[in-house]
N, C-alpha and C positions, 0 to 999 in steps of 0.2 A: 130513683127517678124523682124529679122533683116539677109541678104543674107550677108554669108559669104562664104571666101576660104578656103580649109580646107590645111593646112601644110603639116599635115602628118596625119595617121591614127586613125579616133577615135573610138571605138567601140560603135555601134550603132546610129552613127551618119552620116558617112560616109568615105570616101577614099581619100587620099592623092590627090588636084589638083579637089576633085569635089567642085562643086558649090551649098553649099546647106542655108536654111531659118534654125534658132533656134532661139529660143525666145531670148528676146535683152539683159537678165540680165545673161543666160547660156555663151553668147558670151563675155558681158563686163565682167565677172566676173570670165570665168572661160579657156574658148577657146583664145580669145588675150594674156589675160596675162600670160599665159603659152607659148604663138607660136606658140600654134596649127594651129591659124587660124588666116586668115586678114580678116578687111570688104573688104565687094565687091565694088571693083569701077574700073574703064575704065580699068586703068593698070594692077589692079591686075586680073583682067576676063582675060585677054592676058596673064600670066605669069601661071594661071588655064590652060588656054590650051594649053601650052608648058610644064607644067610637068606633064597633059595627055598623051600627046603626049610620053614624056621621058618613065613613065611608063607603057605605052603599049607597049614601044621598050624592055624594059627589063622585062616587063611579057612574051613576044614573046620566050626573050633570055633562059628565066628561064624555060620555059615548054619546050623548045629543050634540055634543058641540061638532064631535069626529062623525056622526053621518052626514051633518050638514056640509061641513068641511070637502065629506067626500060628493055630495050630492052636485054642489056647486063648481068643484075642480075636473069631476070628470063630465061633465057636461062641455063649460067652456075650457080646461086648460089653463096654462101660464105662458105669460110670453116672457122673455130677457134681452135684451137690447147686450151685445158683445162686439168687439173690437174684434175685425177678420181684416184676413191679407185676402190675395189675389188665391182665386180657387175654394172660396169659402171655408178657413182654415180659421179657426181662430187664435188669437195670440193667447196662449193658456190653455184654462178651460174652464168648464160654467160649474164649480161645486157643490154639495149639499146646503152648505151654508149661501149662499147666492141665491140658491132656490127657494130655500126656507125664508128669507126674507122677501125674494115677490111674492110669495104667498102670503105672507104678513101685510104688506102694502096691497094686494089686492082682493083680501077678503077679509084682514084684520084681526084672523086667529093667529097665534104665536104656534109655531110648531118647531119641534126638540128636528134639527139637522141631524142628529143621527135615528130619526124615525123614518127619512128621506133613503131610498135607496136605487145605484144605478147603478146598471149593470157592465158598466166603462166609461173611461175619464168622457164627458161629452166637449170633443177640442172642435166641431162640426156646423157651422148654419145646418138648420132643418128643423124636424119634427124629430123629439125623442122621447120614452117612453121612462116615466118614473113611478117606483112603487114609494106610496105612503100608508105606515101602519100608526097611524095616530091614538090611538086606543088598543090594549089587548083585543079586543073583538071586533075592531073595523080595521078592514087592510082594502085597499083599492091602486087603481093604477091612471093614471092620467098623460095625457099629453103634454110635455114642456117645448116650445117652441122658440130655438135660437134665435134671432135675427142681427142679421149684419148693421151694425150702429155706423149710421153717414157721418 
């Protein structure tokens, strides 16, 4: 087993800055030479807990941004102005990506569309109901509201 640092994030191995053991031919062969990861040694254990450290300051940053986020969405909501026929149908339908950007126009945070999730294509005028999990530890749900564009 050979202790390495991890770069940046590896799925199922670990987190940018942690300090972890993988076997020694996972490391020479597939983690260094990419830059995912360095061996562990004096310097590089000190440079693991400085970009700890960085990233707990901007995991701190990023979940302040994601309550706010939620605080102000599930209060008022999003409206979307869409192009309907007769019987309130709309021509298409209102995407994650459509969504994601009225949110950006009316609160000015940028949010990843696929953190957006619905639970069916929304092709409908009305009131429908969206989960956003903008942070690992804030998830909330909000009202998005269609309306038929004159």
């Amino acid at each position: 087993m050979m202790k390495v640092v991890l770069r940046s994030d590896v799925d199922g191995v670990g987190t940018a800055g942690a300090v972890v053991d993988v076997a020694d031919g996972f490391a020479r062969n597939h983690l260094i030479p990419r830059g995912l990861a360095l061996r562990a040694t004096d310097g590089t254990m000190a440079q693991a807990a400085a970009m700890a450290r960085a990233r707990a300051v901007r995991d701190s940053r990023e979940r302040e941004t994601a309550e706010q986020l939620a605080k102000q969405l599930v209060v008022d909501g999003v409206t979307i102005a869409a192009r309907a026929g007769s019987g309130s149908h709309l021509y298409g339908s209102v995407t994650t990506h459509e969504i994601a950007e009225a949110i950006k126009a009316r609160t000015g945070v940028d949010i990843d569309r696929r953190r957006l999730t619905i639970p069916a294509p929304i092709r409908t005028v009305g009131t429908h109901e969206v989960t956003a999990k903008p942070h690992s530890d804030v998830a909330f749900t909000f009202n998005l509201e269609v309306v038929a564009l004159s």
